[in-house]
N, C-alpha and C positions, 0 to 999 in steps of 0.2 A: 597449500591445503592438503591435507592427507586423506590416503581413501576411506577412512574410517568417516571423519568431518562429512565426506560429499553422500555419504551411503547412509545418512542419519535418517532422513525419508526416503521415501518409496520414488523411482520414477513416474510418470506419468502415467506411460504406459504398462506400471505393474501396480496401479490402485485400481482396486474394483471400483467401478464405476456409485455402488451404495456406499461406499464411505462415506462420511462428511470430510469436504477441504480442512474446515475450521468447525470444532467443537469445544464449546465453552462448558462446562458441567458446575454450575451453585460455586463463581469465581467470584469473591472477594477480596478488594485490594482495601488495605487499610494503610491509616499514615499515624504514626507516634502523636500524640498532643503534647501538654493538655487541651484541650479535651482530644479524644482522638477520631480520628476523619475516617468514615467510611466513604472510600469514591466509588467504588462499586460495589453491593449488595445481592450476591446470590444471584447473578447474571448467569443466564443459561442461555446459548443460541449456538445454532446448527447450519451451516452452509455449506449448502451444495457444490459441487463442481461446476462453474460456469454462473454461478448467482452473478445477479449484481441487487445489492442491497444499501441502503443508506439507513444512517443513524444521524437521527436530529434529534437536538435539544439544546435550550438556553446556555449562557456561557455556566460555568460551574455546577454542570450537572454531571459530569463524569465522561464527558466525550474522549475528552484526550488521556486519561487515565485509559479509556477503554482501546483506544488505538495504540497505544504504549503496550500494552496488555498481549493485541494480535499480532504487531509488528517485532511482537520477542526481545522489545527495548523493557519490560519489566515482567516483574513475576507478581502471578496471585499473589495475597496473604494465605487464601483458604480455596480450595477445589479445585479442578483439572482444565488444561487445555492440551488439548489434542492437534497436530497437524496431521492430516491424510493417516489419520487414526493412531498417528502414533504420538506419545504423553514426551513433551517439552518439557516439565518440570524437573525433570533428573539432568537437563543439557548442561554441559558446563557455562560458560563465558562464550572462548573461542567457538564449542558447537554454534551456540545463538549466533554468533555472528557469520558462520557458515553458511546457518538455515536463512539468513538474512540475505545474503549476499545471491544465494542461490535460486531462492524459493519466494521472497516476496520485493514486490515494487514499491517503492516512494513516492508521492506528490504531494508538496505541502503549499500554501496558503503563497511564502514568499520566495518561493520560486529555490531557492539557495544553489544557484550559477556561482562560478568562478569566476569573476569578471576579468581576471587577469589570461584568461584559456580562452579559446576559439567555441565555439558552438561544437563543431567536431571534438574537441578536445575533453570537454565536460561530457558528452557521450560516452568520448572511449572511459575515462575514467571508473565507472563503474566494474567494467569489466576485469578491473587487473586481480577484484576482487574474487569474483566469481568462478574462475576456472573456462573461460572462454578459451581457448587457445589463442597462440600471439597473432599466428595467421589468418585469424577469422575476422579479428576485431574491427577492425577498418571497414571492409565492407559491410558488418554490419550496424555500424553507428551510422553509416550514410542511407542504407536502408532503413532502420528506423528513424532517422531523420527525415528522407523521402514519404513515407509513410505518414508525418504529422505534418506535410507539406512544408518543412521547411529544408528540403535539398537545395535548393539557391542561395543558402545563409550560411554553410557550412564553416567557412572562413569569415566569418561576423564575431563582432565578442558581443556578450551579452547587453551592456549597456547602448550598444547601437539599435536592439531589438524594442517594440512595442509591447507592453505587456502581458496580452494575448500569443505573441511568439517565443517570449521566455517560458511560458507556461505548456507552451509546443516541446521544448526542448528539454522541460521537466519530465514531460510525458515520457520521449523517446529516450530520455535517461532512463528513466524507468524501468521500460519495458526492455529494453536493447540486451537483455539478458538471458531474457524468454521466462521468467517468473510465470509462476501459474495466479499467482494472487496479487492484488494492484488495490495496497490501502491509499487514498487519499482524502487528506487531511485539511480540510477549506480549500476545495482548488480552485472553487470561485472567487475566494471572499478578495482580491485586489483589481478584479477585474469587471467590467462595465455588462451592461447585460448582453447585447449581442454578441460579446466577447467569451462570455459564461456560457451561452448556450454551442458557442463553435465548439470550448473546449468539452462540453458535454458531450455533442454529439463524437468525440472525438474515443471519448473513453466507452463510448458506447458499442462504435464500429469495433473495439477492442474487444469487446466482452463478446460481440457476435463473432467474434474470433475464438472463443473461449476462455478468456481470461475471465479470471473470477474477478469481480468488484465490490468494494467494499469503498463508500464514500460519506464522510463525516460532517455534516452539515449544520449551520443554527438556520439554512436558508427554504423555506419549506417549499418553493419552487424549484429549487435541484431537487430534492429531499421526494418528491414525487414522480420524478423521471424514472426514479428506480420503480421493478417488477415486486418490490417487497421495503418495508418502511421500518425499521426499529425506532420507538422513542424512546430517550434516556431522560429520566426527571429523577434527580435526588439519588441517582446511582442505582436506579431499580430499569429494568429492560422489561418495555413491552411493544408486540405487534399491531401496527395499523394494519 
């Protein structure tokens, strides 16, 4: 990764604290027909440093267009996004997946482990990405694994794990990089409900950490956990 790629956004500690993390400015994504799809509509939203917010709505109402959208896996058709105020639209390929690697976290619905890798191993992984150095990574995969309580599993592979501790190991994939923003994408939807509410309160300890969050839900019991609610109906954004 070159210095140019790692210096696309601002450090942490050189954003002003009034930026927005993530700013959507009248973002629509359209798809070719016939007829032709609008999945999002003039979507405008603003988040803070340290938010944690969710977006609910039915299945085909634009959720995962809309997460595609923040995670820098697609682009508008029409209007701006901003990270930590600076416009994504001009990045190339390789930038995106720079700003990705460096700048935001994953969790999705099916967990997506290596099953062939250790628990450890699916940790380190992320990092070869990132610009971690080589000497750091270790300890800190065990750390963020300690951290989502699963330090006693480290040498497990994932199919010996319970659902709720694959979802553990999603997390501290995740996070193991030090991302400022943590999209996740149904991180309930395969999991039982005491098992949902662990992994909430888990991303939530995170967020009182600072991480910004952003959680994508059709389940309106997670969906209110968060300090702030977007609904998405028909690819149009409004606040509860």
């Amino acid at each position: 990764m070159t210095d140019a790629q790692t210096s696309i956004l601002p450090a942490a500690s050189e954003t002003d604290a009034d930026v927005p993390l993530v700013e959507l400015r009248d973002v629509t994504r359209s798809f070719p027909g016939p007829p032709e799809v609008q999945a999002l509509k003039g979507a405008t939203l603003t988040v803070a440093p340290g938010d944690y917010i969710s977006i609910v709505g039915p299945s085909g109402s634009g959720k995962s267009t809309m997460l595609n959208i923040l995670g820098l896996l697609d682009r508008p058709s029409v209007g701006e996004y901003r990270l930590s105020g600076s416009l994504t639209g001009d990045l190339s390929d390789d930038e995106r997946a720079a700003v990705r690697a460096r700048f935001i976290g994953f969790v999705f619905q099916s967990f997506h482990l290596l099953p062939r890798r250790t628990v450890l191993d699916n940790v380190l992984l992320p990092m070869l990405y990132s610009g971690v150095p080589r000497r750091e990574r270790e300890e800190r995969a065990r750390e963020a694994l300690t951290r989502v309580g699963l330090g006693h599993r480290i040498d497990f592979f994932p199919n010996s794990l319970s659902g709720g501790e694959r979802q553990r190991v999603a997390v501290a994939r995740a996070v193991v990089s030090g991302p400022r923003l943590l999209l996740a994408d149904e991180p309930t939807g395969n999991l039982d409900q005491r098992t949902s509410g662990e992994v909430m309160s888990l991303f939530e300890e995170l967020n009182e950490d600072g991480l910004t969050l952003i959680v994508i839900t059709h389940d309106d019991g997670v969906a209110r956990r968060a300090r702030r609610c977007i609904r998405i109906s028909d690819g149009r954004l409004s606040e509860l």
